[in-house]
Backbone as numpy.savetxt, mean C-alpha at the origin, in Angstrom:
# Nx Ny Nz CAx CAy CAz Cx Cy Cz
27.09 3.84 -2.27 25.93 3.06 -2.71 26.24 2.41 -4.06
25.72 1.03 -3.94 26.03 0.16 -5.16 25.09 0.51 -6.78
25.46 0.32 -7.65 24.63 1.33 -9.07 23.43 0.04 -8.82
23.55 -0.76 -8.10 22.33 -2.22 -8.10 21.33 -1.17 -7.28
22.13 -0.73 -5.85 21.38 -0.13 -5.11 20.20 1.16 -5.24
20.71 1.74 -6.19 20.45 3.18 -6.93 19.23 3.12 -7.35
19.27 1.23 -8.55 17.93 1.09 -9.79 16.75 0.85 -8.57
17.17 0.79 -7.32 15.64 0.50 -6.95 14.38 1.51 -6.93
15.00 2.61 -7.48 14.18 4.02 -7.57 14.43 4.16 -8.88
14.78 3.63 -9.67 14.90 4.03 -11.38 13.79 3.35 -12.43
12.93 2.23 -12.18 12.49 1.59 -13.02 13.35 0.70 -13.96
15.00 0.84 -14.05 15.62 0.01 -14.46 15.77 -2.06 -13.80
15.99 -2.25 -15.03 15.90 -4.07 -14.41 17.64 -4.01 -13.76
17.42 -4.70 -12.12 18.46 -5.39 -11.51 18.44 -5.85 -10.68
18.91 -6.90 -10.08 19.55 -7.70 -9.27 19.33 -7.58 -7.71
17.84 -7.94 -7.92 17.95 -8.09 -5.78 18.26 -8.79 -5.02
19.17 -9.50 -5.30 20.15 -10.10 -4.62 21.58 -9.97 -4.40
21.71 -8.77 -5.09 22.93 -7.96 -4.50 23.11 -7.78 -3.05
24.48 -8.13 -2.65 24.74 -8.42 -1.22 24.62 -6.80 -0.45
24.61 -5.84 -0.71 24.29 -4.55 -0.22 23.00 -4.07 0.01
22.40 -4.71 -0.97 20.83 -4.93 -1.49 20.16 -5.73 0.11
20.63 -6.87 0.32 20.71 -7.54 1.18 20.61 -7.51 2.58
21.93 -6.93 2.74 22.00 -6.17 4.52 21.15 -5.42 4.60
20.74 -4.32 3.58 19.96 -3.28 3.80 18.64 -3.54 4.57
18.22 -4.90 3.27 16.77 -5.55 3.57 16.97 -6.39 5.00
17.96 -7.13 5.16 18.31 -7.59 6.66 17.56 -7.05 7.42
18.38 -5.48 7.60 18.30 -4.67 9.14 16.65 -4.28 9.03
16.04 -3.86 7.81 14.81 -3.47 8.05 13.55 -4.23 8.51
13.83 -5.50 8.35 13.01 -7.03 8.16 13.41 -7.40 9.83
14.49 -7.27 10.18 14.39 -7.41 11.60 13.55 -6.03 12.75
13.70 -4.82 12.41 12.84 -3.92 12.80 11.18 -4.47 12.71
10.63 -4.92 11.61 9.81 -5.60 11.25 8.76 -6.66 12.04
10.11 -7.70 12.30 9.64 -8.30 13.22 9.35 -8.41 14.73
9.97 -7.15 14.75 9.90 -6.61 16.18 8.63 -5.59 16.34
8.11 -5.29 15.59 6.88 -4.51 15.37 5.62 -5.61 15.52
5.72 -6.55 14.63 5.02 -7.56 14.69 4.79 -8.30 16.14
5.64 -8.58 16.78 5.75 -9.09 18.10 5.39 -8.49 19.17
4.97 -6.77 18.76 4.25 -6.12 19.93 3.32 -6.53 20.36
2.44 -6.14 21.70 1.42 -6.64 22.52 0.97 -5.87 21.66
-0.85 -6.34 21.85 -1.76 -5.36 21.62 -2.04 -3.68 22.58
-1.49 -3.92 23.60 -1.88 -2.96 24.58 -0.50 -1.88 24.16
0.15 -2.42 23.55 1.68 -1.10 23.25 1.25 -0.55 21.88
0.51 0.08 22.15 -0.28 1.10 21.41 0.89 2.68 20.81
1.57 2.97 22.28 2.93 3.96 21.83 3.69 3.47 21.57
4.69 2.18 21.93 5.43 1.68 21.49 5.17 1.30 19.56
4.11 0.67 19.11 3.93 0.39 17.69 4.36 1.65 16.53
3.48 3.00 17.79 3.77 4.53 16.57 5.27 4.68 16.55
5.46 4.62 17.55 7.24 5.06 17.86 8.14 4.11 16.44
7.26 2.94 16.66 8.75 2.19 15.81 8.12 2.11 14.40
6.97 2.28 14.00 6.04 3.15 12.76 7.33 4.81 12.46
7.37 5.30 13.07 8.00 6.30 12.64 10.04 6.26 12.33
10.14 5.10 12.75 11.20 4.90 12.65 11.47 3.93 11.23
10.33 3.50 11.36 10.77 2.19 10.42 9.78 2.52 8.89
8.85 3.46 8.47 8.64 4.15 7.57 9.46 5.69 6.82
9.37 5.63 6.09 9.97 6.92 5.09 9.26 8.19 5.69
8.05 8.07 5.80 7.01 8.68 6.26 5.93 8.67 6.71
5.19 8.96 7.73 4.12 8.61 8.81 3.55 9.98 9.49
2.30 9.82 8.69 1.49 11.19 9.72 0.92 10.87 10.77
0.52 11.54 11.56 -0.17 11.40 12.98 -1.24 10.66 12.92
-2.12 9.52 13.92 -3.32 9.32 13.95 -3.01 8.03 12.68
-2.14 7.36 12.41 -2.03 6.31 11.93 -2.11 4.84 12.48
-2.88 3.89 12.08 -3.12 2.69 12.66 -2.54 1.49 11.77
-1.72 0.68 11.92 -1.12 -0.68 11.54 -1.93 -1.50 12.17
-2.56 -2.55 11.74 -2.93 -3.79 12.75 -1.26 -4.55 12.13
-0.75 -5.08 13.28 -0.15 -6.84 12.58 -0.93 -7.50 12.65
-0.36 -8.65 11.77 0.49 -8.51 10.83 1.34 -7.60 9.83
1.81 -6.98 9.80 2.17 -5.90 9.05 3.58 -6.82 7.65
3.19 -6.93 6.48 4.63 -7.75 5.39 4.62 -6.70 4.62
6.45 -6.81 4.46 6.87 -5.38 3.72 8.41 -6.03 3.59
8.56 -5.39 2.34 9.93 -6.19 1.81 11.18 -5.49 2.30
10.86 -4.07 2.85 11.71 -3.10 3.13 11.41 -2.88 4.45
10.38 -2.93 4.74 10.00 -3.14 6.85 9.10 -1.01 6.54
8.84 -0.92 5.39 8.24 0.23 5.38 9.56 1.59 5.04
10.63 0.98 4.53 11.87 2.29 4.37 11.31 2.95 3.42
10.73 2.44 2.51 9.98 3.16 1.04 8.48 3.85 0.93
7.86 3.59 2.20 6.71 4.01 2.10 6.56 5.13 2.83
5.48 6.30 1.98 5.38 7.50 2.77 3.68 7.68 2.81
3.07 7.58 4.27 1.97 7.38 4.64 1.56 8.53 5.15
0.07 9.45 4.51 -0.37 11.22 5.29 -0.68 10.64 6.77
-1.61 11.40 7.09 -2.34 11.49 8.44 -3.43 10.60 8.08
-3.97 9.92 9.78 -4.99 9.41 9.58 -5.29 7.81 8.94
-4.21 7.72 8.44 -4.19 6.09 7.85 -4.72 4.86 8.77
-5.53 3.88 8.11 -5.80 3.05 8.58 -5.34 1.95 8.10
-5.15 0.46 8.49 -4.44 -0.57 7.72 -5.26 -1.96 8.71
-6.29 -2.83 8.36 -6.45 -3.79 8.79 -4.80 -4.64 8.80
-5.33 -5.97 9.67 -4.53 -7.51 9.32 -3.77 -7.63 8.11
-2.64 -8.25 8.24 -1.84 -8.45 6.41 -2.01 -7.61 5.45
-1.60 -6.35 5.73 -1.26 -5.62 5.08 0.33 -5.71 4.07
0.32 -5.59 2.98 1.77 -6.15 1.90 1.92 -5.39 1.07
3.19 -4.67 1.56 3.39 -3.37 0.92 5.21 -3.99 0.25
4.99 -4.63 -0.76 6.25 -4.76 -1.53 6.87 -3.44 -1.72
7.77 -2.59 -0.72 8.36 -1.84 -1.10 9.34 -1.85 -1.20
9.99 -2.24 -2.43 11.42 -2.14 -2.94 11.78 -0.96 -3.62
10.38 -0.23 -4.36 10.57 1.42 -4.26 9.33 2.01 -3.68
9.00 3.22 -3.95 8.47 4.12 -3.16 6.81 3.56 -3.29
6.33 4.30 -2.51 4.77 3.97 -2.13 3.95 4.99 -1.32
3.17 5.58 -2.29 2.52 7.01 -1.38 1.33 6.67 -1.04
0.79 6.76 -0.07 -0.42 7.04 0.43 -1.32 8.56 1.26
-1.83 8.80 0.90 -3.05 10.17 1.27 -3.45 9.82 2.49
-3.66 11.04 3.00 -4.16 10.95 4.00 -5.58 10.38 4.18
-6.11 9.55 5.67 -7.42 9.35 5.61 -7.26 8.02 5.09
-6.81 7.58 4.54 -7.18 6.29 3.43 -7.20 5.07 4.08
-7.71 3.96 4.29 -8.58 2.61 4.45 -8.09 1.43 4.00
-7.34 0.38 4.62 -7.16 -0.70 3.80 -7.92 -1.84 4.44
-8.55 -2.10 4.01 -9.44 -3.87 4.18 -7.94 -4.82 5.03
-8.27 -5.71 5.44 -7.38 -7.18 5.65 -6.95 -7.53 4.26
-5.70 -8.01 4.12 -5.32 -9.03 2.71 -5.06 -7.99 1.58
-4.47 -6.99 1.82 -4.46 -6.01 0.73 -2.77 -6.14 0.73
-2.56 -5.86 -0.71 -1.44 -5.82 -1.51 -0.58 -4.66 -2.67
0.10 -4.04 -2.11 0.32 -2.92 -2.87 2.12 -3.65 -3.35
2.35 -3.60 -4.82 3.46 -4.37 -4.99 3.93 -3.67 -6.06
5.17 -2.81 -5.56 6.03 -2.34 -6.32 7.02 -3.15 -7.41
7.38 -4.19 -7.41 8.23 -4.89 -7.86 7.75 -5.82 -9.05
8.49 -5.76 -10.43 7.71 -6.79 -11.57 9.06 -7.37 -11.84
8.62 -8.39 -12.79 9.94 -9.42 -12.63 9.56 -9.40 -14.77
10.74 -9.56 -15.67 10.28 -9.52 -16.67 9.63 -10.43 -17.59
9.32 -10.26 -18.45 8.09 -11.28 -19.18 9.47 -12.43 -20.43
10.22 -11.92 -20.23 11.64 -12.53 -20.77 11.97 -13.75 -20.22
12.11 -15.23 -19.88 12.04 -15.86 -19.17 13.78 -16.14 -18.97
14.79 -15.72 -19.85 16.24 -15.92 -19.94 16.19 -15.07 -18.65
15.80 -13.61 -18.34 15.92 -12.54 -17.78 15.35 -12.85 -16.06
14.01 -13.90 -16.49 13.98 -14.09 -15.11 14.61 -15.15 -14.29
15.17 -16.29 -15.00 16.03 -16.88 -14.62 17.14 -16.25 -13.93
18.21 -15.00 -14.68 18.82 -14.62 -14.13 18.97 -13.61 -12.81
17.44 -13.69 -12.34 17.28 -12.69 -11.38 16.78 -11.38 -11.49
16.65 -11.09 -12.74 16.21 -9.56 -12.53 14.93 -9.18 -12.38
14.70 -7.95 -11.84 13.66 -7.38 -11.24 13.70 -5.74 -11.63
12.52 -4.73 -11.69 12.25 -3.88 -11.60 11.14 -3.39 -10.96
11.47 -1.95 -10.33 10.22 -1.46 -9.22 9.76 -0.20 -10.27
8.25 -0.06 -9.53 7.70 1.26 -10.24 6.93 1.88 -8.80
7.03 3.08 -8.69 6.08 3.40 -7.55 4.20 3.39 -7.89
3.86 3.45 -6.77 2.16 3.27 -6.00 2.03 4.45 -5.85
1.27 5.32 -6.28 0.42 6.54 -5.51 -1.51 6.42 -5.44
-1.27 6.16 -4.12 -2.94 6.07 -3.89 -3.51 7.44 -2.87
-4.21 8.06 -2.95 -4.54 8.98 -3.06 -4.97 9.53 -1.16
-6.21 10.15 -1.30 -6.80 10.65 0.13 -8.09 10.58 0.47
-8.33 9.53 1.24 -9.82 9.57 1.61 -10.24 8.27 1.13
-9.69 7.58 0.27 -9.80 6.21 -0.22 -9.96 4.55 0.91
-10.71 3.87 0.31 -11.14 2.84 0.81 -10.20 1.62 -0.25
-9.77 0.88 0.39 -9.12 -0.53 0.16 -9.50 -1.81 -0.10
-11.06 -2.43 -0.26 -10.98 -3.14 0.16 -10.32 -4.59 0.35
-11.06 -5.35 1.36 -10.26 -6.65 1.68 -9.70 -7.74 0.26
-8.28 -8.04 0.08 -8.08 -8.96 -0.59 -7.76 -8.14 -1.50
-8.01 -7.06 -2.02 -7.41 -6.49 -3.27 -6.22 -6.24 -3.30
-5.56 -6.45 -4.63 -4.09 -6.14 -5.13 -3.98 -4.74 -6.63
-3.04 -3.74 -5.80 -2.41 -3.08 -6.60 -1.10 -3.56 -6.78
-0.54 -3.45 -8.57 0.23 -3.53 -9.38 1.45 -2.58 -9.41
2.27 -2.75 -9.61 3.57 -1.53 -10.06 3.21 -0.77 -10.86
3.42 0.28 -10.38 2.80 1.53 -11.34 1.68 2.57 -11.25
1.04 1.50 -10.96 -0.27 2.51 -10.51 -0.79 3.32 -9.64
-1.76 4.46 -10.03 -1.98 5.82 -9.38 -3.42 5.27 -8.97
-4.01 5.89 -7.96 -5.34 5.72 -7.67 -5.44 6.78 -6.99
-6.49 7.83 -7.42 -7.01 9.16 -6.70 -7.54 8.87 -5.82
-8.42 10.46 -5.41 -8.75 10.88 -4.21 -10.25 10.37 -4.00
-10.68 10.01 -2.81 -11.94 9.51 -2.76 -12.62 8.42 -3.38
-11.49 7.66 -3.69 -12.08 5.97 -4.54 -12.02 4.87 -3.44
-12.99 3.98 -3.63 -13.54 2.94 -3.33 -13.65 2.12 -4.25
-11.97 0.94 -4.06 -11.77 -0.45 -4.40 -12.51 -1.82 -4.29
-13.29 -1.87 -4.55 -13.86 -3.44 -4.35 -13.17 -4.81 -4.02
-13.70 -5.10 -2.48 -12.65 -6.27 -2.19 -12.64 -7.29 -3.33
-11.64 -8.32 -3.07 -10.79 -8.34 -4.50 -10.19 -8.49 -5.13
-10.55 -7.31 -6.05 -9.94 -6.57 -7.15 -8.56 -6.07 -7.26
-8.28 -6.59 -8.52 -6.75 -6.30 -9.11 -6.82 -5.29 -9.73
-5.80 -3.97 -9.66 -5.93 -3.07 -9.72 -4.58 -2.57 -10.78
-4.77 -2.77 -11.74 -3.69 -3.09 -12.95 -3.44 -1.63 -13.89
-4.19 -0.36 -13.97 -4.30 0.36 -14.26 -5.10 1.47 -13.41
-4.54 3.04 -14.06 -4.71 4.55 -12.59 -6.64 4.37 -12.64
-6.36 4.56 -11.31 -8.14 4.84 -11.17 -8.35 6.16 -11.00
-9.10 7.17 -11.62 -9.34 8.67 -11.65 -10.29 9.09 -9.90
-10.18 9.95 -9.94 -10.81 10.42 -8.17 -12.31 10.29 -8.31
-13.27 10.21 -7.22 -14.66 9.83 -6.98 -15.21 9.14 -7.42
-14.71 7.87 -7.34 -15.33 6.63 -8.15 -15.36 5.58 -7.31
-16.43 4.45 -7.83 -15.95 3.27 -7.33 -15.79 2.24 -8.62
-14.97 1.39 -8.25 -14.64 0.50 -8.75 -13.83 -0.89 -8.12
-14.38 -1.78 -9.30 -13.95 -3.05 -9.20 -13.87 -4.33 -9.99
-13.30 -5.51 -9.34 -13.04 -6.57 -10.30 -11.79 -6.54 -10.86
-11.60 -7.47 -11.97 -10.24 -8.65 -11.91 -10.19 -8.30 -13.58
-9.86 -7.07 -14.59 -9.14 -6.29 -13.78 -10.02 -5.13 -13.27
-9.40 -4.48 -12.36 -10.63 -3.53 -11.86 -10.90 -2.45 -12.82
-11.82 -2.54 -12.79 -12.59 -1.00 -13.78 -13.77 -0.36 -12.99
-13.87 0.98 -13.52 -14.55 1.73 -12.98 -16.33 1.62 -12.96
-17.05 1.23 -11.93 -18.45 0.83 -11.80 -19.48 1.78 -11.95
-18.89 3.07 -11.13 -19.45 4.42 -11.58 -18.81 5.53 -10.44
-19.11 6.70 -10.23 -19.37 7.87 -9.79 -19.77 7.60 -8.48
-19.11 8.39 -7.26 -19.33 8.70 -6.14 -20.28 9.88 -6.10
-21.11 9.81 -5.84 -22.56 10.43 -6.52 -23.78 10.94 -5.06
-25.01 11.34 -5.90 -25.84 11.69 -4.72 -26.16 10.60 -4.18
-26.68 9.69 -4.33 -27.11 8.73 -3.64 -25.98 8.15 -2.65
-25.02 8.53 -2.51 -23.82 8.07 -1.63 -24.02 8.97 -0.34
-24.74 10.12 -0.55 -24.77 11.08 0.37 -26.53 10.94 1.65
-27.19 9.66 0.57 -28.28 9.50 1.59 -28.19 7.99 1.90
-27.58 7.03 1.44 -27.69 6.05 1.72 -25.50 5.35 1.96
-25.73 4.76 3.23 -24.21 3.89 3.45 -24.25 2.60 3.13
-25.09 1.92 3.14 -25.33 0.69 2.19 -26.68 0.41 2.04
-26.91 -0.33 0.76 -27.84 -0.43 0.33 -29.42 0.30 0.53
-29.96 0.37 1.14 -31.30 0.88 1.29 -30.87 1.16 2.81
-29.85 1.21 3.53 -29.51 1.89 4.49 -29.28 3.36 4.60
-30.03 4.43 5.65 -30.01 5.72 5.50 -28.64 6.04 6.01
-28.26 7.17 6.21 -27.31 8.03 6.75 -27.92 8.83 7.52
-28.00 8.96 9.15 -28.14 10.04 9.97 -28.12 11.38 9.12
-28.74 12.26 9.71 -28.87 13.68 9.03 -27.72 14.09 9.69
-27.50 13.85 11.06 -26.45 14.55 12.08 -25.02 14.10 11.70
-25.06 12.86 11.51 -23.14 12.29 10.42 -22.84 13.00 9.90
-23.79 13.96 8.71 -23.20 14.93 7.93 -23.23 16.42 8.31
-23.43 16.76 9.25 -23.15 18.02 9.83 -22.25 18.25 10.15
């Protein structure tokens, strides 16, 4: 393995366009598109090549394709239960955790990769990755983008969206550009699902 190959798990700045760098991303991007090109009705066929073509994949996981990923999913490690609307964009050039249970809207963006604020530096190509850890039980919504770096706990609800530029702490919701925290996953979450809408007594049994 090339020392180019190595920084993609280091946070160090280098060169993704290293020709090793390259093939790698090749072979996975063609897996990719072969995922993409499934029928809707190959329902086993999609998990099968989900488990091949992720780092990690728990049971009871759903991809819609579109599915864009810079690595075809080699970097991402997904619990049980995952859900993923339409265009889902998981820049994984390094790692990317997801919890079990967790929710992504359509148009969501999780992007490992920053390019530097140096403009000599970005001319010459360089790049650095930071990993994603988003948590369990979490909601996505549509259009929102997470940043390199960032953590988002257990039981948060993203506001479609929202740029997500810093860690969001567990039982919250939040949102906006950049997203911040709106408040507390709270009692009133437990009698009402939207707005002046009730919750069955029997849902929560």
């Amino acid at each position: 393995m090339s020392g180019m190959m190595e920084k993609l798990h280091t946070g160090e700045l280098y060169l993704p366009g290293e020709e090793e760098i390259l093939v790698e991303q090749a072979k996975c991007l063609e897996r990719l598109y072969e995922f993409n090109h499934t029928r809707p009705a190959e329902g086993e066929k999609r998990e099968a090549m989900l488990r091949e073509m992720f780092a990690d994949i728990g049971e009871a996981c759903y991809i819609e394709p579109p599915l864009h990923a810079n690595f075809g999913g080699k970097h991402v490690h997904f619990g049980k239960g995952i859900y993923a609307n339409f265009n889902l964009t998981l820049v994984d050039d390094t790692h990317i955790y997801v919890g079990d249970g967790t929710m992504f809207g359509p148009n969501v963006t999780l992007a490992t990769a920053g390019h530097p604020v140096l403009p000599v530096l970005r001319r010459q190509g360089y790049q650095y990755n930071m990993p994603i850890h988003i948590g369990q039980n979490c909601w996505i919504g549509a259009g929102a983008v997470v940043v390199p770096g960032v953590t988002i706990g257990d039981n948060v609800v993203i506001g479609a969206g929202s740029v997500v530029t810093k860690d969001i702490p567990s039982n919250v919701v939040a949102a906006g550009n950049p997203c911040r925290i709106l408040r507390q996953v709270g009692e009133r979450d437990k009698i009402y699902y939207y707005k002046d809408r009730k919750i069955e007594e029997e849902l929560l049994r």
